[in-house]
C-alpha positions in Angstrom: 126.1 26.3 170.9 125.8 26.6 174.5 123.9 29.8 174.2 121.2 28.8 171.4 117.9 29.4 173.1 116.9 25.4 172.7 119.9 24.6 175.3 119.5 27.5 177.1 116.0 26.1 177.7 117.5 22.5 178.9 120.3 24.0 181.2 117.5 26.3 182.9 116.0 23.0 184.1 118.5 22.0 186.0 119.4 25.3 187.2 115.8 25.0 188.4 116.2 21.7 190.6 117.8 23.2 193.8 115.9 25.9 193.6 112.3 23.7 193.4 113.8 21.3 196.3 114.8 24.3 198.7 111.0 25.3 197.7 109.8 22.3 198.7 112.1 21.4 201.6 110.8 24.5 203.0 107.4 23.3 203.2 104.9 26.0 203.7 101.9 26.7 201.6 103.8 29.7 199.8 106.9 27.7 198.8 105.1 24.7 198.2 103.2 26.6 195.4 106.6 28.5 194.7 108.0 24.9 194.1 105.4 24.1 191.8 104.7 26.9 189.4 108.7 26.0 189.0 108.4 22.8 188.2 105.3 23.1 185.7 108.1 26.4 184.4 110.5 23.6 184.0 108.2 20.8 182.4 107.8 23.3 179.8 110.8 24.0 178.7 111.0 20.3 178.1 108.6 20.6 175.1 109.5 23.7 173.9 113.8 23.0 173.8 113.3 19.8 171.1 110.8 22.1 169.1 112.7 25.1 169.1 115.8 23.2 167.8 113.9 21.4 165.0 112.4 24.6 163.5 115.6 26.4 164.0 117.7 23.6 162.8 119.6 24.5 165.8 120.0 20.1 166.9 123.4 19.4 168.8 125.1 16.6 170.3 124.3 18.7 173.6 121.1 18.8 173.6 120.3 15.4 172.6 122.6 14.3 175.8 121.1 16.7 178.4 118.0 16.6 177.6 117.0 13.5 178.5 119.8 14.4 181.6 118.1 17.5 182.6 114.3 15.1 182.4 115.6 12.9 184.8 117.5 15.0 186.8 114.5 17.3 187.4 112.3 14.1 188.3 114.5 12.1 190.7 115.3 15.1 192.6 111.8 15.6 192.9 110.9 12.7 194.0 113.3 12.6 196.3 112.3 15.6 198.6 108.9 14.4 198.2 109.8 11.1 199.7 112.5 12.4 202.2 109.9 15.3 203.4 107.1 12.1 203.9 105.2 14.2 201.1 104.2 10.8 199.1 100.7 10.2 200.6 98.4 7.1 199.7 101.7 4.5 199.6 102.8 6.5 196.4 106.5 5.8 197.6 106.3 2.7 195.7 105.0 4.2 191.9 107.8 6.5 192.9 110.3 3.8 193.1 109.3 2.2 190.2 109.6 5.5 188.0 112.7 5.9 189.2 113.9 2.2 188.5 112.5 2.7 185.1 114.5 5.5 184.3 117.9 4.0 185.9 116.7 0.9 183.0 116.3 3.0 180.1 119.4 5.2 180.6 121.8 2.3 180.8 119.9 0.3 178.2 120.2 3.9 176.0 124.1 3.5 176.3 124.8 0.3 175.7 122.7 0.2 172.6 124.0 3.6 171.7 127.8 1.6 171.5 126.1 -1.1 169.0 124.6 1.4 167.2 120.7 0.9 167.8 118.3 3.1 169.1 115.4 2.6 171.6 113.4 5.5 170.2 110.3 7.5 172.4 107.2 6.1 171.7 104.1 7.5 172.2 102.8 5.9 175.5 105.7 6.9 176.7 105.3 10.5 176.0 101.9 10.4 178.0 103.6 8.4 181.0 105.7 11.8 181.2 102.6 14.2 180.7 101.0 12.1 184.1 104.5 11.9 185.7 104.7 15.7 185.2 101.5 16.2 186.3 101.4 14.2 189.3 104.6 15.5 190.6 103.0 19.0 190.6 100.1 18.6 192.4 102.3 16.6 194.6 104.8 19.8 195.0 101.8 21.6 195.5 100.3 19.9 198.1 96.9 20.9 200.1 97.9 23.6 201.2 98.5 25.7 197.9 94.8 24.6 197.7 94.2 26.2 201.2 96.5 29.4 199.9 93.8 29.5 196.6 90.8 29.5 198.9 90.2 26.0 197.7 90.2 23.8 200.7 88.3 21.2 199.6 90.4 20.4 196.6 92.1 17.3 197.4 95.7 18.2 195.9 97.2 15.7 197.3 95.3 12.8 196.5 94.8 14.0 192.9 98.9 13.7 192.9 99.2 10.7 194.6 96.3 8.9 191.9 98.0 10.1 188.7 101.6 9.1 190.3 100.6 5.4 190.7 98.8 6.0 186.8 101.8 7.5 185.9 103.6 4.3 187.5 101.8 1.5 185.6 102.3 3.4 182.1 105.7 3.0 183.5 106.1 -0.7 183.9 104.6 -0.7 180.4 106.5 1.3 178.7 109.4 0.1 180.6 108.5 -3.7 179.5 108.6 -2.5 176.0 111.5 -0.7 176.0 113.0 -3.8 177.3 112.3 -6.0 175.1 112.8 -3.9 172.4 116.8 -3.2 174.0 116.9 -7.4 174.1 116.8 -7.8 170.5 120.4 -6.2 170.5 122.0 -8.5 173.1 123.6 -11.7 172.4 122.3 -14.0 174.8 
């Protein structure tokens, strides 16, 4: 099980994270673009592990659990050398915080509906909150200067980061409203 491609493809993500945070830690124009050719690497083997499983019939308990795991893993460690490296420009700390308190929401709501029996299933805004995430947090690995390194100075790399994280953020708070009150229909108040 462990070694059908489609988990292969989910465990390679988060043998990926320390490896895209040294990149990024490291902070020159080289690693920075090292940092994020992994991550888009990564953010691909996202889509491809759930379609490779389906066409293969190759579905398991594990990779419906670390999955999700490996998603979340991947992001909040992004996030977090970006904000503890001061590389969240244009106050996009705060969509950053909000992503993050989304996903903390979700995954507990997940389990305790996952005890009653219910699901809180992906929907499709929420699948395009993760394209922008994605997105964002690669330009944001990138940075300006893997814009500099590509003889592009005057592509604002940053800033193109920084706009989809805070577009990113409100399909957050959306998609995190609805998946809220979606998980409330299965509590007892």
């Amino acid at each position: 099980m462990l070694t059908d491609l489609p988990n292969v493809l989910t465990l390679s993500r988060i043998v990926a994270i320390p490896i895209v945070v040294v990149f990024a830690a490291w902070g020159t124009p080289q690693t920075d673009a090292a940092a994020c050719v992994l991550f888009i690497l990564a953010g691909i083997t996202d889509y491809f592990d759930g379609k490779l499983a389906r066409s293969r019939h190759q579905l398991s308990d594990f990779g419906r659990m670390f999955d999700s795991i490996a998603d979340k893993l991947l992001v909040g460690a992004c996030l977090m050398v970006l904000a503890g490296f001061l590389r969240l420009p244009y106050q996009s700390l705060w969509p950053a915080i909000i992503i993050l308190c989304r996903e903390i929401l979700v995954s507990g709501m997940r389990e305790y509906l996952a005890e009653r029996q219910a699901r809180l299933p992906v929907t499709r805004l929420a699948k395009w909150k993760t394209g922008f995430q994605m997105t964002a947090i690669g330009f944001l690995l990138a940075g300006d200067g893997t814009g500099i390194l590509l003889g592009m100075p005057w592509l604002p790399v940053a800033l193109i980061g920084a706009v989809l994280l805070w577009i990113s953020a409100v399909l957050t708070l959306i998609t995190g409203w609805d998946y809220l009150t979606t998980g409330l229909r299965h509590v007892d108040l």
